[in-house]
C-alpha positions as CSV (number, residue, x, y, z in Angstrom):
1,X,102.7,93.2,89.8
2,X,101.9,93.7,86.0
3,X,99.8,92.1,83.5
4,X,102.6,89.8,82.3
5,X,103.2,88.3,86.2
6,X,99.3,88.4,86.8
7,X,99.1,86.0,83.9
8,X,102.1,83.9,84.5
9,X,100.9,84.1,88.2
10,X,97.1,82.8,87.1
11,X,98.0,80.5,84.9
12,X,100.4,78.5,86.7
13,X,97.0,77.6,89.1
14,X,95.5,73.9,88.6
15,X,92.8,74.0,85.7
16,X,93.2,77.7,84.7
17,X,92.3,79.0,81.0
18,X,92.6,82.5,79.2
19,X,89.9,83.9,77.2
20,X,89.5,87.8,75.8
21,X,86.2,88.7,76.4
22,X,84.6,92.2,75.4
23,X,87.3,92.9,72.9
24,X,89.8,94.2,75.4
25,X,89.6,92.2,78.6
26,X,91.7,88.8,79.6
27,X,89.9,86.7,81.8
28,X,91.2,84.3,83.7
29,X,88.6,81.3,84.3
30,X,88.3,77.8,86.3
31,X,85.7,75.3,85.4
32,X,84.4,78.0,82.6
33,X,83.9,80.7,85.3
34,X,85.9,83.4,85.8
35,X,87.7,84.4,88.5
36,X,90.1,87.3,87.9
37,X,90.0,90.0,85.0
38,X,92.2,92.4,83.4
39,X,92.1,94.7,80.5
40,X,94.7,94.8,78.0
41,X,94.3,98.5,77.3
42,X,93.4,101.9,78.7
43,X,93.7,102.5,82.6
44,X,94.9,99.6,84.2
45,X,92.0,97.9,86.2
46,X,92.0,94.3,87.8
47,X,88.6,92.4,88.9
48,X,88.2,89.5,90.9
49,X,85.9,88.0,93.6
50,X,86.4,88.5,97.5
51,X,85.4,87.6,100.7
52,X,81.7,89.2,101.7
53,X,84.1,90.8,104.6
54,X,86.7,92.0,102.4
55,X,84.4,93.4,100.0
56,X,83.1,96.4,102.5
57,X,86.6,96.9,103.7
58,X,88.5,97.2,100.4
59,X,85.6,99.3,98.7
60,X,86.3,101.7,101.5
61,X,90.4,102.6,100.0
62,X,91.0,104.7,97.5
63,X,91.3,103.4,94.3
64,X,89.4,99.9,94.6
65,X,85.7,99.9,93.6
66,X,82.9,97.8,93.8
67,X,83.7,95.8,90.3
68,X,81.4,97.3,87.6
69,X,78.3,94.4,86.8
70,X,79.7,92.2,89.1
71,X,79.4,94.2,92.6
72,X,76.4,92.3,93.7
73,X,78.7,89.0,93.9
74,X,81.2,90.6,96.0
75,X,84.0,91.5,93.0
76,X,86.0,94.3,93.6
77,X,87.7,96.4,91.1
78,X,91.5,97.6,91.5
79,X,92.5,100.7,89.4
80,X,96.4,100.7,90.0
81,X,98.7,97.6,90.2
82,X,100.7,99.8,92.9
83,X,97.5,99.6,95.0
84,X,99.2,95.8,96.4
85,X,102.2,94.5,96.9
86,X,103.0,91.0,94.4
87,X,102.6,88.2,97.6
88,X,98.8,90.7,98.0
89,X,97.8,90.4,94.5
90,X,98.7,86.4,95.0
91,X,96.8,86.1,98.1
92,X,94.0,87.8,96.6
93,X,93.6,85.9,93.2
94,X,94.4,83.1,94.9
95,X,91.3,83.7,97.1
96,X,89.0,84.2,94.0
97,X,89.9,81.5,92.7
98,X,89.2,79.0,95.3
99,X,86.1,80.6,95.9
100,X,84.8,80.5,92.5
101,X,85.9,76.7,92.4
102,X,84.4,75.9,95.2
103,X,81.2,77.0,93.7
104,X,81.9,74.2,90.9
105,X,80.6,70.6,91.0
106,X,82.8,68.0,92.7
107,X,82.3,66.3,89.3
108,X,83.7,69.2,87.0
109,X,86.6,69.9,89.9
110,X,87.4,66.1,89.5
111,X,87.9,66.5,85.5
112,X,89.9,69.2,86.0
113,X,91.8,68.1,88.5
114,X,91.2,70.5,91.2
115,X,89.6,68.3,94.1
């Protein structure tokens, strides 16, 4: 995985925008909320939300972190793309994603056409 397939990958998910936030980091976002991060320069470093079970388990291997501001709603932080293989990185912003839109109202998931 690389920056170009992560964004291919999380736009081609049902109501996804792009925003750069921070001056340097794309955000990926459903509903206005964001579900998976990146930042376009520096030390590569990818941020999205996991399962409360994941979260302890990830945090424990080297190179993943508990995601810097965002740690206390479960976001981890991966500091390599060679950390996963591409169908991981898939499974695992596919995951965020349906977690943070399931946190949406069933009226903004209707006009975005994700329920």
């Amino acid at each position: 995985m690389n920056i170009e397939s992560l964004r291919s990958y999380c736009l081609s998910l049902r109501g996804v925008t792009e925003d750069v936030k921070w001056g340097n980091d794309l955000c990926f976002l459903i509903g206005g909320k964001m579900f998976c991060v990146t930042n376009l320069d520096g030390e590569p470093s990818v941020s999205f939300k996991v399962s409360d079970a994941e979260f302890e388990e990830l945090t424990s291997l080297t190179g993943i972190i508990p995601a810097p501001y965002m740690a206390r709603n479960k976001w981890i932080q991966v500091q390599s793309w060679d950390k996963f293989i591409d169908p991981q990185w898939e499974n695992y912003v596919k995951q965020s994603y349906e977690l943070i839109k399931s946190k949406l109202t069933k009226k903004l998931q209707k006009e975005i056409g994700t329920s």
